[in-house]
N, C-alpha and C positions, 0 to 999 in steps of 0.2 A: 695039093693045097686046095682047101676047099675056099668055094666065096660068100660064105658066110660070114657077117661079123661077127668078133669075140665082145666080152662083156665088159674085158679090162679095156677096150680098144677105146682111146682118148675123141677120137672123130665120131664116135658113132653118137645118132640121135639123141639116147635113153641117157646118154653119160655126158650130155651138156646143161649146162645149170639153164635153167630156165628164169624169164623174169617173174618178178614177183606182180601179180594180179591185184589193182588195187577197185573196189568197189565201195561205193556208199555204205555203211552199218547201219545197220535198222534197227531203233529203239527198240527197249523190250517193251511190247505193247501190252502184254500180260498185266504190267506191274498201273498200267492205267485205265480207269474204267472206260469200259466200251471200247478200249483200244483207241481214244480218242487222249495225245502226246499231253495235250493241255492241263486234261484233268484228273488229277487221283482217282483215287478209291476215298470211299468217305465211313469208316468202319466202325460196326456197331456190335452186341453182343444179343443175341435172340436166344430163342432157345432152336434146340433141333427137327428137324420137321418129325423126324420119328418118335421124340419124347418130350411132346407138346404137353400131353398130362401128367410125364414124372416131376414127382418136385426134386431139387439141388438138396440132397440129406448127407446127415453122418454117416461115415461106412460103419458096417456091423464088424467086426473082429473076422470072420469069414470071407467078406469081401476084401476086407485088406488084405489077405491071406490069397486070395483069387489073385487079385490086381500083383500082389509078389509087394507091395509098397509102391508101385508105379502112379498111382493115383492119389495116393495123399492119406489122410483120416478124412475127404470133404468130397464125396459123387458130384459131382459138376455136370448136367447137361445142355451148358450153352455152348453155341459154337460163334465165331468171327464172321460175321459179315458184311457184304456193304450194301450200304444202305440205298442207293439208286440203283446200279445194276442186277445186285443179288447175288452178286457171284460171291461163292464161301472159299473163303482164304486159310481158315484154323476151323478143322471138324472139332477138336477136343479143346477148351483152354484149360491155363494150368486150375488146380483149384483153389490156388490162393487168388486169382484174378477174377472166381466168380462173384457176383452182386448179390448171391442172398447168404453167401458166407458169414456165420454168427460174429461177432465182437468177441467171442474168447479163442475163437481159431485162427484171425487174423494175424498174419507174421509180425 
């Protein structure tokens, strides 16, 4: 007989229920600027730091064809962000929610 415990064995340490550990939850500080609980984010649409001098155009028949239809018939290069701390929330938005979007492509 060895003196080893078995795994089915009801006494042994590994095979008794433990209690359940209860700790404070910590807000998701991401979702507020600075990480400060009080205050949002307060979000605005810029353009992006890398396509500061493209303008927001019509795609060419080739770019749609690039993009697969992913982007729309409308290049978009604004991104989401907030406007006190800067942190960027949406790299891409959609192209129906850009600002210099014409009046006849408008949904």
């Amino acid at each position: 007989m060895s003196t080893e415990r078995r795994r089915d064995d009801p006494d042994a340490k590994w095979n008794q229920e433990r209690p359940a550990k209860s700790r404070a939850k910590k807000p998701l500080l991401k979702l507020y600027c600075r990480g400060n609980v009080n205050t949002p984010h307060q979000y605005e649409l810029t353009k992006q730091q890398w396509a500061t001098n493209r303008p927001c155009r019509r795609a060419t028949e080739q770019e749609q064809q690039w993009w697969r239809g992913k982007r729309g018939p409308w290049l978009c290069w604004h991104q989401e962000q907030c406007s006190s701390c800067g942190k960027i929330t949406r790299h891409f938005i959609g192209w129906a929610e850009c600002p210099d979007l014409p009046e006849e492509l408008k949904p």
